[in-house]
C-alpha positions in Angstrom: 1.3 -14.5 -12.0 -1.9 -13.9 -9.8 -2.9 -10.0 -10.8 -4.2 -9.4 -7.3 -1.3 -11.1 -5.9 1.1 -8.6 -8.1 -0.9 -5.7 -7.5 -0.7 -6.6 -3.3 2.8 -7.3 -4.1 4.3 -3.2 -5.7 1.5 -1.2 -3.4 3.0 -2.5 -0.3 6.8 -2.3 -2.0 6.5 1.3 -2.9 4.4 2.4 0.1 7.5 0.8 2.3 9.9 2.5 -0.4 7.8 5.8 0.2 8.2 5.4 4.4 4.3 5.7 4.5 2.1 3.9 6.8 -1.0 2.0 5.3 -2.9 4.8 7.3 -0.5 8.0 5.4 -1.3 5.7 2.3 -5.1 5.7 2.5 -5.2 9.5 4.0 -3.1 10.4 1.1 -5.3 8.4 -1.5 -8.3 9.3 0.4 -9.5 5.6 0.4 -10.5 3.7 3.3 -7.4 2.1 5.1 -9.2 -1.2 5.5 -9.8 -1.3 2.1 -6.0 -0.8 1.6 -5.1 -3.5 3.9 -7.2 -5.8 2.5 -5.6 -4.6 -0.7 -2.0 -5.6 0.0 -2.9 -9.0 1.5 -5.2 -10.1 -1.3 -8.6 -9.9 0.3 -9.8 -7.4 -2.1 -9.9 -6.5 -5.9 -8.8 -3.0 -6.5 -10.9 -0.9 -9.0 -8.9 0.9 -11.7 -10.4 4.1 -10.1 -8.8 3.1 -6.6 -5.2 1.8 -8.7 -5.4 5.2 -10.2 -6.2 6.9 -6.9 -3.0 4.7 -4.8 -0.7 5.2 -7.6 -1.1 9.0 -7.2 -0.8 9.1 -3.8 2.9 7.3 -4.3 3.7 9.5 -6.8 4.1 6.4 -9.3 2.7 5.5 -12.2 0.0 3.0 -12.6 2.0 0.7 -14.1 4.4 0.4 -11.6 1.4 -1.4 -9.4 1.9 -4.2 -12.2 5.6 -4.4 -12.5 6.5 -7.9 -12.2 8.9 -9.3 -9.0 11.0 -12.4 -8.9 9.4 -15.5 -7.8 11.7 -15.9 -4.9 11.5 -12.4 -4.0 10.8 -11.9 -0.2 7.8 -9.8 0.9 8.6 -6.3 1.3 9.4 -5.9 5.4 7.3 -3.4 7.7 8.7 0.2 7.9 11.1 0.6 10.4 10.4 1.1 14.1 6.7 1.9 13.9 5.0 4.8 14.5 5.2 7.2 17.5 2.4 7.1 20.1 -0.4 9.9 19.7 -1.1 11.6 23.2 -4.6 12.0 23.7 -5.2 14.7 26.6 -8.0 14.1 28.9 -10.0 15.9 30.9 
């Protein structure tokens, strides 16, 4: 199996697990939440620093980000109904 594919793969499972958004993920991990996203769908290599820094911010171990999934495994849904609008005043 594809390391960046398994990687993508358990950072998006235990962030949905978790009830984060990728944005509560990166805040939390104090990475860049573009970076994150282009993390879980496989446009970018992860550092061990940044592995170390995600796996933290879940509460998990490091090795959980390479726990292997069945092939026929269906990708982990989104987090359920969204998040709630921000109200920006203005003046």
């Amino acid at each position: 199996m594809n390391a960046k594919r398994l990687v993508a793969w358990n950072v998006r499972r235990l962030r949905v697990e978790k009830g984060l958004t990728q944005e509560a993920l990166a805040l939390s991990a104090d990475v860049d939440m573009s970076h994150l996203a282009n993390l879980e769908i496989e446009r970018a290599n992860p550092t061990v620093e940044l592995l170390e820094l995600i796996a933290n911010a879940l509460g998990s171990h490091i090795s959980e980000l390479f726990r292997p999934f069945p092939e026929d495994a269906k990708k982990p849904g989104p987090l359920k109904k969204g998040r709630k609008p921000t109200s920006i005043s203005r003046s």
